[in-house]
N, C-alpha and C positions, 0 to 999 in steps of 0.2 A: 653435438647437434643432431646426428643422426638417430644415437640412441632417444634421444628427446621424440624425437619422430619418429619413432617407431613404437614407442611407450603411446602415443598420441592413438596411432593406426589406431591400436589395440584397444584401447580406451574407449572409441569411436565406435568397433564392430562390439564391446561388450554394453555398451549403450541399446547400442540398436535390439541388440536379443534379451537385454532386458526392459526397454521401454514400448521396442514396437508391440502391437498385439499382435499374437502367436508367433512371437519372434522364436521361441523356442521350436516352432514348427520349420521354419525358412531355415532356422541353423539345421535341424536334421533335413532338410531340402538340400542343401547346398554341402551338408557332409557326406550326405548319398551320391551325387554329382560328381566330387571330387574322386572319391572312392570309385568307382563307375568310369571315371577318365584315366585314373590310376590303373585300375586292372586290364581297359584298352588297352593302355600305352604298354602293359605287361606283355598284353598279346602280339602287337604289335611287332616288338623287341624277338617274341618267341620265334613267330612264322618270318622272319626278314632272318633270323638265326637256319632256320629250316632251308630256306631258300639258296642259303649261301655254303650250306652244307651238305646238300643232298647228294653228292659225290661218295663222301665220310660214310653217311650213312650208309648208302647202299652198299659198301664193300662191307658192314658190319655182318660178323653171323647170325643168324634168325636168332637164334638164342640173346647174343646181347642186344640187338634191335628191341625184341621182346621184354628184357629189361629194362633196358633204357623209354619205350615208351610206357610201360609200366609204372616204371617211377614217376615219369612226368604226369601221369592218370592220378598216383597217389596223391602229388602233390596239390594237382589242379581239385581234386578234391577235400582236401585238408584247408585249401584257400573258402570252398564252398559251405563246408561244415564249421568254423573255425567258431560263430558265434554257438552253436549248440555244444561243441565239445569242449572249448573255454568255459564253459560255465560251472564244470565240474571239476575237483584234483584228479581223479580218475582219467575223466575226459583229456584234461589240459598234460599230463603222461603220453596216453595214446596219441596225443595229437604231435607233440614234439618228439615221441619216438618214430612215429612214421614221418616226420618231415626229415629226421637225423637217418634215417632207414635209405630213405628216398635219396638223398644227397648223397651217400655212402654207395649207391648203385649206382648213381651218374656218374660219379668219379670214378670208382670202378671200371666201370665203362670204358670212359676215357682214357684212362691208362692205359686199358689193354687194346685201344684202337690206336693210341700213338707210338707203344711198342714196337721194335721191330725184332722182337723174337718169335 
């Protein structure tokens, strides 16, 4: 019964973006919106991270501080470019090697601030 109702929902919202007029427009309205509350909540999540950390950090050396917010710069930018560099196989490389770069420095990171050698 569930599955029925939910096949339903769906049926209902692809109606709508195909019979309203400029339904096509309200669905890119309301996919920007989500997107837009998504990468809030991203932020959200980061600085409530920062907050409860900032002990961590500050013992960290400038050197990996410097990394570590570097890569998070990468990333935050790979999020902002992702429609321009997805659009090419070149692009869509560079983009997934700096997010795999990026990730590999935080972890980095981390390791050697929860070492105790």
């Amino acid at each position: 019964m569930q599955t029925v109702r939910n096949v339903a929902i769906i049926a209902v919202l692809a109606l709508g973006v195909a019979a309203i007029p400029g339904g096509g427009t309200a669905a890119e309205t309301v996919l920007a919106a989500l997107s837009m509350a998504f990468l809030a909540v991203i932020g959200l999540f980061v600085y409530r991270l920062f907050m409860q950390n900032q002990l961590t950090l500050s013992t960290l050396r400038d050197a990996q501080r410097a990394i570590l917010y570097g890569a998070f710069g990468v990333i935050a930018l790979m999020i902002a470019g992702a429609d321009e560099l997805l659009d090419s196989g070149a692009g869509t490389l560079v983009w997934i090697g700096l997010i795999v770069l990026s990730a590999l420095a935080i972890f980095r990171v981390w390791t050697e601030a929860t070492s105790y050698t």
